[in-house]
C-alpha positions as CSV (number, residue, x, y, z in Angstrom):
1,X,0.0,0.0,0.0
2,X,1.2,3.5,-0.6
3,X,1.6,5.9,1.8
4,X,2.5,9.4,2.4
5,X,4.6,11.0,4.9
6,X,2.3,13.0,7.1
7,X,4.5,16.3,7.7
8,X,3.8,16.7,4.1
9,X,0.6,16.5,4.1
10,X,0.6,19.1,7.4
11,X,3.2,21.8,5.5
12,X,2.1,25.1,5.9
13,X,-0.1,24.4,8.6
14,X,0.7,25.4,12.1
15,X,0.1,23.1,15.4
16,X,1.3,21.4,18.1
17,X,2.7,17.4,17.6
18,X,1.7,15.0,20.1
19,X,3.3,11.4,19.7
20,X,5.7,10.8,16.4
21,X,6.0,13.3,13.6
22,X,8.0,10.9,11.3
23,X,4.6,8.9,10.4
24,X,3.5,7.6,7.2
25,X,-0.2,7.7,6.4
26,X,-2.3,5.7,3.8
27,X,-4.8,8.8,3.2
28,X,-7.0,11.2,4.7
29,X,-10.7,11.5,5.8
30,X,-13.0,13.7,7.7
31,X,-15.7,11.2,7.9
32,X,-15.0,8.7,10.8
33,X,-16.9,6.3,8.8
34,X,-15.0,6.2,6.0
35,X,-11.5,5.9,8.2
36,X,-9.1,2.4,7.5
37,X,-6.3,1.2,8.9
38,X,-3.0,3.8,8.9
39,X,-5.3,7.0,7.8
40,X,-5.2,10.5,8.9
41,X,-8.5,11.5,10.6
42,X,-9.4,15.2,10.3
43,X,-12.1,16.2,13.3
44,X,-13.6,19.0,12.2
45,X,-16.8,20.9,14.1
46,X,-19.5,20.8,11.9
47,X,-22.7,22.7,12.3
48,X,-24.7,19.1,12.3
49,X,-22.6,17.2,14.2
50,X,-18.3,17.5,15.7
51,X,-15.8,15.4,14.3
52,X,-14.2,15.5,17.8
53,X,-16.8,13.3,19.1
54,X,-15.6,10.4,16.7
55,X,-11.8,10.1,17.3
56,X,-12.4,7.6,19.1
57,X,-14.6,5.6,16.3
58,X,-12.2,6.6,14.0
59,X,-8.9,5.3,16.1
60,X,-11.0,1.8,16.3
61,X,-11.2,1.8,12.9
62,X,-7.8,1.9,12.6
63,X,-6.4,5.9,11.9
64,X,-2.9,6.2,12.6
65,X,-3.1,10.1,13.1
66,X,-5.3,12.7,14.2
67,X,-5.8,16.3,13.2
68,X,-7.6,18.1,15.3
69,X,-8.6,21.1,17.8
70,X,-8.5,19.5,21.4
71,X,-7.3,16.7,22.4
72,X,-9.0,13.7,23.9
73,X,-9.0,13.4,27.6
74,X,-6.7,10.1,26.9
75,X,-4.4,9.9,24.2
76,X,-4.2,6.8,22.6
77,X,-0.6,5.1,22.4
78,X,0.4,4.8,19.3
79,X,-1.4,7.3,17.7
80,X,0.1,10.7,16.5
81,X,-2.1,13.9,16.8
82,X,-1.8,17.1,15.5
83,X,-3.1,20.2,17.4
84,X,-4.3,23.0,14.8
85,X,-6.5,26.5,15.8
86,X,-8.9,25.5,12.9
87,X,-9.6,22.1,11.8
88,X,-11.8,23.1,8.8
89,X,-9.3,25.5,7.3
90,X,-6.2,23.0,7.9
91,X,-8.5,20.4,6.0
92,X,-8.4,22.6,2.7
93,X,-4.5,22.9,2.9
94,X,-4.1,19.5,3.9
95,X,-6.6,18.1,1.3
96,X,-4.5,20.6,-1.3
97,X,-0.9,19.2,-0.2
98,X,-2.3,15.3,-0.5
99,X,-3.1,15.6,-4.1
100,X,0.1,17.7,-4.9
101,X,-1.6,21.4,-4.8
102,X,-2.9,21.1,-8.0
103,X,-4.5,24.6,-7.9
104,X,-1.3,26.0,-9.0
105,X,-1.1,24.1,-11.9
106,X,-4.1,25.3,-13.5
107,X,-5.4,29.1,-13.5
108,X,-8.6,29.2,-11.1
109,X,-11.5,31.6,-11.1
110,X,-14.0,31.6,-8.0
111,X,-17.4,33.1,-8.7
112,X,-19.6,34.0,-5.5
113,X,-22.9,36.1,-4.9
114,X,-26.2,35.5,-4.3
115,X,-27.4,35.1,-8.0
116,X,-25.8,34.5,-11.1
117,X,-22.6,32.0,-10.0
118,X,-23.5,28.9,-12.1
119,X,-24.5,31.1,-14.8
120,X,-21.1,32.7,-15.1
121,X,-19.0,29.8,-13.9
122,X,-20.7,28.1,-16.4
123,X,-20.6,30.3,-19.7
124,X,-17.1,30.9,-18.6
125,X,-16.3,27.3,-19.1
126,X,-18.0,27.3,-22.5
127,X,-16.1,30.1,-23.6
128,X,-12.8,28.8,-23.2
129,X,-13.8,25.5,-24.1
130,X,-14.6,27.7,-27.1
131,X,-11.1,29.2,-27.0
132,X,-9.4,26.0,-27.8
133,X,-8.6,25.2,-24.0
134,X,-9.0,22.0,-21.8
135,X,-11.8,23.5,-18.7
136,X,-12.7,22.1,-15.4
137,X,-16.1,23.4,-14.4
138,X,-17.6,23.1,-10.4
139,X,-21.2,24.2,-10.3
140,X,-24.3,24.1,-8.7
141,X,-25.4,22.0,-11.8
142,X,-22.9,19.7,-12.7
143,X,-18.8,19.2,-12.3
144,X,-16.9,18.8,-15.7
145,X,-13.4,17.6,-15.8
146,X,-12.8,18.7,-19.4
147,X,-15.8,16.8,-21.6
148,X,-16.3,14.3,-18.5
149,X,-19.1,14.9,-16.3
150,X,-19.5,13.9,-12.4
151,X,-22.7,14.3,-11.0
152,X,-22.8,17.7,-8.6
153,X,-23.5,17.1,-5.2
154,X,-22.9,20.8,-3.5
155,X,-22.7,24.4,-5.0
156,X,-19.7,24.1,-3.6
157,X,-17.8,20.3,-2.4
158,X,-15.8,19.6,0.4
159,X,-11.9,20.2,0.2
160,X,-11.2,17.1,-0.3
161,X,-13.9,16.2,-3.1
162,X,-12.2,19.9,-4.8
163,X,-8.8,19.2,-4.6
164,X,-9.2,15.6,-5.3
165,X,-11.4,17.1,-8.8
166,X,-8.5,19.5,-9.3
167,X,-6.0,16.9,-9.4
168,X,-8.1,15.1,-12.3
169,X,-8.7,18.1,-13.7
170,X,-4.7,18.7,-14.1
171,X,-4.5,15.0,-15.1
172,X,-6.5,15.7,-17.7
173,X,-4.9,18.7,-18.9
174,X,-6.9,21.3,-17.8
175,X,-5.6,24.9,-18.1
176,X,-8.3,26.3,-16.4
177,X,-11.0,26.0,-13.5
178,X,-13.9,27.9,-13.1
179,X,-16.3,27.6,-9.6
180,X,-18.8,28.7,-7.8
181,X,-17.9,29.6,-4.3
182,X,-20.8,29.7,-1.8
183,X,-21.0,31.3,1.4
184,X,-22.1,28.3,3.3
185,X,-18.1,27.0,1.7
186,X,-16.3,30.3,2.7
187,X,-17.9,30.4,5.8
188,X,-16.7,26.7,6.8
189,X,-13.5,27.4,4.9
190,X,-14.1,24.8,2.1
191,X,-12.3,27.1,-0.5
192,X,-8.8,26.9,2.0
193,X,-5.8,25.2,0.3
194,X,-7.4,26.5,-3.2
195,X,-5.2,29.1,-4.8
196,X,-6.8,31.6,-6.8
197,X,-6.1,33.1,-10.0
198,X,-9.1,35.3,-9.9
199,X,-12.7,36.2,-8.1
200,X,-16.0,37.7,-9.3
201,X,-18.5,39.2,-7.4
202,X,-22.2,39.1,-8.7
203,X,-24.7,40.6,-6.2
204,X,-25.7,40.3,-2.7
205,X,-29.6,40.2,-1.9
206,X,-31.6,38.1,0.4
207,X,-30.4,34.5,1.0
208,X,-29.4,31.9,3.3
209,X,-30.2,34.0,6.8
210,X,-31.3,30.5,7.8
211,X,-27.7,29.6,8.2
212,X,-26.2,33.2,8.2
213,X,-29.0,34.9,10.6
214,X,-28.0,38.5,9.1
215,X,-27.1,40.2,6.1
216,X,-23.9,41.1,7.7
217,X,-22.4,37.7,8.4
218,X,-24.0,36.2,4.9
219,X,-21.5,39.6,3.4
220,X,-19.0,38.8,5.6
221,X,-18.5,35.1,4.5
222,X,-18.2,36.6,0.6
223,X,-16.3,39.0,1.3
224,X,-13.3,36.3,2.6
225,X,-13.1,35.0,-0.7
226,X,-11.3,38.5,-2.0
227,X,-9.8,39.5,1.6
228,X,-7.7,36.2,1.1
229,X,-6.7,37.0,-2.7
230,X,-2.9,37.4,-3.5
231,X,-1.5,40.6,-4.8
232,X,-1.2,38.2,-8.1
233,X,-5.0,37.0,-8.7
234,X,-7.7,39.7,-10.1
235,X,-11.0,40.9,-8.1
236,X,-13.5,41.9,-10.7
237,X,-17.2,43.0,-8.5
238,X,-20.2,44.5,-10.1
239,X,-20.4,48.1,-9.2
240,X,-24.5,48.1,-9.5
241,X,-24.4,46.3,-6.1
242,X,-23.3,48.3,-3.5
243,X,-22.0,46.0,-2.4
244,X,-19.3,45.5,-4.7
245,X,-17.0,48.3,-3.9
246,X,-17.3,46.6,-0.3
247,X,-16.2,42.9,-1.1
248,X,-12.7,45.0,-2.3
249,X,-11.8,47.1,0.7
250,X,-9.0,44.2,2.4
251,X,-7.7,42.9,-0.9
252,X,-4.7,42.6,-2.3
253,X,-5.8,41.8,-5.8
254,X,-5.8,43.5,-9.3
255,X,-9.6,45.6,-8.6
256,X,-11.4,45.9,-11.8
257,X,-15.3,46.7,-11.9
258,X,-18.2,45.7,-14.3
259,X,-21.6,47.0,-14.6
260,X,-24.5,48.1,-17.0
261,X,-25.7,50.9,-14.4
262,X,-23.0,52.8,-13.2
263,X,-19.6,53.5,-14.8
264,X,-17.1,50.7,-14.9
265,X,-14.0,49.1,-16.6
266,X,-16.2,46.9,-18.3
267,X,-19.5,48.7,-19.1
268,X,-22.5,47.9,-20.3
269,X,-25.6,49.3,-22.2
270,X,-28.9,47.1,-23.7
271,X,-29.8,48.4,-26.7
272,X,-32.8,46.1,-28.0
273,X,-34.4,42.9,-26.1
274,X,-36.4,40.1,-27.3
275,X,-37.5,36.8,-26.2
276,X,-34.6,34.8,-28.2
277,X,-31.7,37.5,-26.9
278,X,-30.6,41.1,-27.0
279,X,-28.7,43.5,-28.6
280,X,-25.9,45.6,-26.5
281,X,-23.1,47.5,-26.1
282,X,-19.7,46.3,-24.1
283,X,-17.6,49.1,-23.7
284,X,-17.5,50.8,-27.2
285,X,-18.4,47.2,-29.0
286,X,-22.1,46.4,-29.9
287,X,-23.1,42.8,-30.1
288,X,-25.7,40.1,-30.0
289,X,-26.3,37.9,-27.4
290,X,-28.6,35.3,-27.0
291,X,-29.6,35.5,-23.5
292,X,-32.0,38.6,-22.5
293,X,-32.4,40.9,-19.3
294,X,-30.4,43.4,-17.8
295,X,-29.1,40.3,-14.9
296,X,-27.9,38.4,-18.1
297,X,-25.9,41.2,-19.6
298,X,-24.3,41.9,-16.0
299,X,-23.7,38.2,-16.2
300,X,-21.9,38.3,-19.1
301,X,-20.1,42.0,-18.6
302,X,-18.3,39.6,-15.6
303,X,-17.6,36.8,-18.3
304,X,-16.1,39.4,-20.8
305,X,-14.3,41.4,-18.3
306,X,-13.1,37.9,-16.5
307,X,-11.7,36.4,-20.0
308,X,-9.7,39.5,-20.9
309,X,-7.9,40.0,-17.5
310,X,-6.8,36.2,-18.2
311,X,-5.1,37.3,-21.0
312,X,-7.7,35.9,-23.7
313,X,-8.4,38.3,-27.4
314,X,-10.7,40.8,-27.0
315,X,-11.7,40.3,-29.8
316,X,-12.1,37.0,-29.9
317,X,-13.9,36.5,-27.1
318,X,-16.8,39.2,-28.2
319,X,-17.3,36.9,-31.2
320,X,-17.5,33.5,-29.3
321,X,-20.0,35.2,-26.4
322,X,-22.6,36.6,-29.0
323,X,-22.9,32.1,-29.7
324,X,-23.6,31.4,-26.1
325,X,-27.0,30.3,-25.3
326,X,-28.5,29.8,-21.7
327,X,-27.8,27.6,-19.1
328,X,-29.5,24.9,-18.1
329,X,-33.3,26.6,-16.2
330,X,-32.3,29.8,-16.9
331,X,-34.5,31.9,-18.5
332,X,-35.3,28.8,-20.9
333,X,-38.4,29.6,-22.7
334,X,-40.9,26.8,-24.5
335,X,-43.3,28.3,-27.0
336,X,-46.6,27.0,-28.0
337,X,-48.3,27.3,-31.8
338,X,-50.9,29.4,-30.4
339,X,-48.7,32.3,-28.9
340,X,-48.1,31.5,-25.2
341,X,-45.0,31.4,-23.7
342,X,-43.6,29.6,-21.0
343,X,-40.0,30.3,-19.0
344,X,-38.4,28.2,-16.6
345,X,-35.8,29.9,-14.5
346,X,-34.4,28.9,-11.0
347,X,-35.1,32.3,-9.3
348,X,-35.6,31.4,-5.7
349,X,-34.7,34.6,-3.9
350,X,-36.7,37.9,-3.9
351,X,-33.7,39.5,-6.1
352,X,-33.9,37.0,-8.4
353,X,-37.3,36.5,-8.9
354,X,-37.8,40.5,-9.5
355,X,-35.2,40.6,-12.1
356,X,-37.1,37.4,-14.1
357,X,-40.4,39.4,-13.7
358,X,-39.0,42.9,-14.5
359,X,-37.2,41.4,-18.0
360,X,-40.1,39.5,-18.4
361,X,-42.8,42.5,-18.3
362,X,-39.9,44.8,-20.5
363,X,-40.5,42.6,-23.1
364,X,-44.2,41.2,-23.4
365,X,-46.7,42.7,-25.0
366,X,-48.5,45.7,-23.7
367,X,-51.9,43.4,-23.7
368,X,-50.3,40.4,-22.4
369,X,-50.9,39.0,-19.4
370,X,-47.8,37.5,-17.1
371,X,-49.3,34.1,-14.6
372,X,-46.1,33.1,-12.5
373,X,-46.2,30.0,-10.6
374,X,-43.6,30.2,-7.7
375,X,-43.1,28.2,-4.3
376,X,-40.5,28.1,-1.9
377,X,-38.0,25.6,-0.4
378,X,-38.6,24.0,2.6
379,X,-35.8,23.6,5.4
380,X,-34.5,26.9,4.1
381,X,-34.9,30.7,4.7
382,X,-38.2,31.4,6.0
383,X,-38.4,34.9,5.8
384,X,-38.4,35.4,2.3
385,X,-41.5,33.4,2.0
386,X,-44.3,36.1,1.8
387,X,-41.8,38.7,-0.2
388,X,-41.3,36.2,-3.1
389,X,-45.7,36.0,-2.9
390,X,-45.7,39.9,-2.7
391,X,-43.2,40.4,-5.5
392,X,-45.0,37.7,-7.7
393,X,-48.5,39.8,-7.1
394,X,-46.8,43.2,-7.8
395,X,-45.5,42.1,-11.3
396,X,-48.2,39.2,-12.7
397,X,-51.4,39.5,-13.4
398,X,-52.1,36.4,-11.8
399,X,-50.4,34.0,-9.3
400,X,-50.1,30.4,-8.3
401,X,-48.6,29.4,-5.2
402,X,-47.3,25.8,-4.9
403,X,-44.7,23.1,-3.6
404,X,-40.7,23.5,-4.9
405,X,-38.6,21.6,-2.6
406,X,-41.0,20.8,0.5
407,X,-38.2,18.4,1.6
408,X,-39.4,17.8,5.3
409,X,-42.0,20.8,5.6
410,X,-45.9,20.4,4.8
411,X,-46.1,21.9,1.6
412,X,-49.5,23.8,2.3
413,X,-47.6,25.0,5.4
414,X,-44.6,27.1,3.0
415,X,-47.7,28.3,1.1
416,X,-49.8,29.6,4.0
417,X,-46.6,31.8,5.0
418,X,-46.1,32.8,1.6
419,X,-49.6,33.9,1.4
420,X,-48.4,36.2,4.5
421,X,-47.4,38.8,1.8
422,X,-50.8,38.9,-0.3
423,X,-52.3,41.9,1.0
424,X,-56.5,40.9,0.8
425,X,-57.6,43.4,-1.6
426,X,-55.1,40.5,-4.0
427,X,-55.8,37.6,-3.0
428,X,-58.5,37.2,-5.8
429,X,-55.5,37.1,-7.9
430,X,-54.1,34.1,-6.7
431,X,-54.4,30.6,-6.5
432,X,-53.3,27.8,-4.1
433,X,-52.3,24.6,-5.8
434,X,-49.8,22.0,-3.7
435,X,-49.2,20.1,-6.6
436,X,-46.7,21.4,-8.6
437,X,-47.9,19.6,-11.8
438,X,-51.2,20.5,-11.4
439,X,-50.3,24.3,-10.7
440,X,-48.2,24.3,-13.9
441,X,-51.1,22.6,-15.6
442,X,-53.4,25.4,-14.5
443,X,-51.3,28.0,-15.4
444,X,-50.8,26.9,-19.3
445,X,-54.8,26.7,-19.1
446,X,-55.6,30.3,-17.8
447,X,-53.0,31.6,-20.2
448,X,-54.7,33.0,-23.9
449,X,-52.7,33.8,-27.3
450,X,-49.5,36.1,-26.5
451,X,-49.9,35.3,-22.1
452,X,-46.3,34.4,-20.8
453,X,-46.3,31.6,-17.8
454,X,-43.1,31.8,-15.2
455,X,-42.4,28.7,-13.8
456,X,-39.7,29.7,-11.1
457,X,-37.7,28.3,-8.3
458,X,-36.9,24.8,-9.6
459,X,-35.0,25.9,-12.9
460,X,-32.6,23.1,-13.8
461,X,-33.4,20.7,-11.0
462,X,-34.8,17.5,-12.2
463,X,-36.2,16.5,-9.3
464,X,-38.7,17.5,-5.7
465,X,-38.2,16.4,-2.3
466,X,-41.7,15.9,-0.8
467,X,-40.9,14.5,3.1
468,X,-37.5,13.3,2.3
469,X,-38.2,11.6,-0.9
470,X,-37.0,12.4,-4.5
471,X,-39.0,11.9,-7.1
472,X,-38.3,12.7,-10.5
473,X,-39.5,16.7,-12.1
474,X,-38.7,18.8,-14.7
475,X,-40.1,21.6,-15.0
476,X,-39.5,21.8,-18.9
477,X,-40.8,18.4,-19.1
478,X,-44.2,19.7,-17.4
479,X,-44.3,22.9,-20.0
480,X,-43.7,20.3,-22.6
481,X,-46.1,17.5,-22.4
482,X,-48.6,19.9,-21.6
483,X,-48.2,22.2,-25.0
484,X,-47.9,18.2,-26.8
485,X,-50.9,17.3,-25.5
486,X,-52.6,20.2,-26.5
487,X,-50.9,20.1,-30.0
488,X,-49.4,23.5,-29.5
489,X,-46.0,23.1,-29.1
490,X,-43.9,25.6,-31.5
């Protein structure tokens, strides 16, 4: 079996030795139930359960070292541990130094914000796919090593699933890597060990206060991502957030700005939108692009602006953006033969749910009527239940409230709160229908030549979690067979 010595695994990380620091190990885990015989056990607090409760577990099972905050009361003899102030950031350099840093191999670009990460991680990857390069791609969606595709478990995966990704990435031949970076990973230091070429900001609007509890922390956990940039990498934030200028104050990166409101390095102007994409202006260069709404050309201001500070043709890169189409559940639209339009998009915040609506309303007819059909997730931020109901009613003409993700909540129990924000004088405007099918169903039926249905929150998922269990959805499927059966579909 092949082992590795363990002070090289530990380099660059400071702590305190307890037992024999010559120690080979045959590899690392932070889940106790994963641990064999001669592995390095990494206890790291969790905000479900703490690792330090399973060294002992772990030692049974045969670890021949332990990383780790505190010590056990009794240290068992024969077994080396290794004393470190935080046991989730040593993990990410540890995970890093165990499959040979390969961060620095390849030139990586974190994305974080509240909306628009996969969508820009994403195109990024297609663009210098396009480019003629070898891309790595983690995403909320999928991970792609290259062509190769591993199903996505977390916006963001642990530091050992990342590094271990970034080593087959590298394998592969992967010049670059482009991610998402939650703040749920930034907060638990999942991104540590990773070293950055680049970061983007997108926005910061409500999300997550389940986890974060205020706005402050939730900006405070993005904000690390460029505070811990080296002077080397670039920080390129949209200026039509406040918040971007913000997310800059602490770094020591290249600062460059993008933006479609406010002045910028990377400015931008739409001059024309239509259903099937837009036409604008990027800097002093007009183009075509086939995504619409103001939130999409921000998006891809950040992928123009993130392409030339790597280094890639100007030129070049305008042509390949104006081929780009969406990504996968965002702002995909299915048209019938009869004139109704349907769009699937993941908006599942407030923020995101008014920018679908306002792009939405810019570019429907004056006569046409907008019917959104929106729920919420369950186990997840409960206060932005009724303001995703209110926002719904200020911009449709009529609304269904239904299930997304229920997961362990009663589904009619996320719709009574979201019905918290439909003032009375509305609620003859709106409809309560569990079932997701049926809502989406009912929606396509109310809807006359020229209407457009939103079907948000679930996007690209291809599934719902009704009391724990999975069941297969889509969303586009629903739109779909419906317009088929009705022997409309355009």
């Amino acid at each position: 079996m092949m082992t590795i010595e363990l002070k090289q695994i530990l380099q660059g990380i400071p702590g305190k030795w307890v037992g024999d620091d010559r120690i080979r190990i045959a590899k690392m885990e932070f889940d106790s139930r994963k641990v064999q015989q001669g592995d390095l056990f990494v206890a790291v607090p969790g905000t479900v359960a703490d690792g330090h409760n399973f060294i002992s577990k772990a030692i049974a099972q045969g670890a021949a070292a332990i990383l780790c905050e505190r010590l056990p009361e009794e240290l068992t003899p024969g077994v080396t541990f290794y004393q470190v102030g935080s046991a989730a950031w040593a993990l990410g350099v540890a995970a890093s130094n165990y499959y040979g840093n390969p961060s620095r191999e390849m030139k990586v670009v974190g994305v974080t914000g509240t909306n628009g990460k996969t969508s820009i991680a994403t195109l990024l990857y297609r663009l210098f796919t396009r480019l003629g390069y070898k891309v790595g791609l983690l995403s909320t969606v999928r991970y792609l090593v290259n062509d190769v595709e591993i199903t996505a478990t977390h916006t963001t995966p642990d530091p050992l699933t990342i590094q271990r990704l970034f080593r087959m990435m590298v394998d592969a031949g992967c010049s670059y890597a482009f991610m998402e970076v939650s703040s749920h990973a930034l907060d638990q230091a999942r991104s540590a060990g990773i070293d950055f070429d680049g970061a983007i900001f997108t926005n910061l609007t409500h999300d997550h206060l389940d986890y974060h509890k205020t706005v402050d922390s939730y900006l405070k956990a993005k904000k690390r991502l460029f505070d811990e940039l080296p002077g080397t990498a670039f920080a390129l934030v949209n200026v039509d957030d406040r918040n971007g200028r913000v997310m800059v104050q602490n770094t020591a990166a290249r600062v460059s700005t993008f933006g479609v409101r406010s002045m910028a390095d990377f400015k931008g102007k739409i001059i024309e939108s239509h259903f099937d994409g837009m036409q604008v202006q990027f800097n002093s260069m007009e183009l075509w692009l086939k995504l619409i709404g103001e939130f999409n050309a921000s998006n891809m201001l950040a992928v123009y602006g993130a392409a030339c500070l790597l280094g890639a043709d100007k030129q070049e890169v305008l042509r390949l953006i104006s081929c780009l189409e969406t990504v996968d559940g965002r702002f995909e639209y299915v048209r019938s033969n009869n004139g109704v339009t349907a769009i699937v998009d993941y908006a599942h915040t407030p923020d995101a749910l008014k920018n679908v609506l306002e792009t939405i309303n810019q570019i429907k007819g004056e006569n046409a009527r907008l019917i959104t059909v929106v729920g919420a997730g369950g186990d997840r931020d409960r206060t932005k239940r009724p303001k995703m109901a209110a926002i719904s009613l200020t911009m449709s003409q009529n609304v269904i409230l239904t299930s997304d993700n229920p997961r362990s909540e009663e589904p009619q129990a996320i719709i009574d709160e979201m019905m918290a924000g439909v003032e009375p004088a509305d609620r003859n405007r709106v409809l309560s229908i569990c079932d997701r099918h049926e809502a989406i169903r009912a929606a396509c039926l109310m809807a006359q030549p020229g209407d457009v249905v939103l079907i948000a929150g679930k996007g690209h998922e291809t599934y719902q979690e009704v009391k724990g269990v999975r069941s297969h959805f889509d969303d586009k499927e629903e739109v779909r067979r419906f317009f088929d059966n009705n022997n409309n579909l355009q």
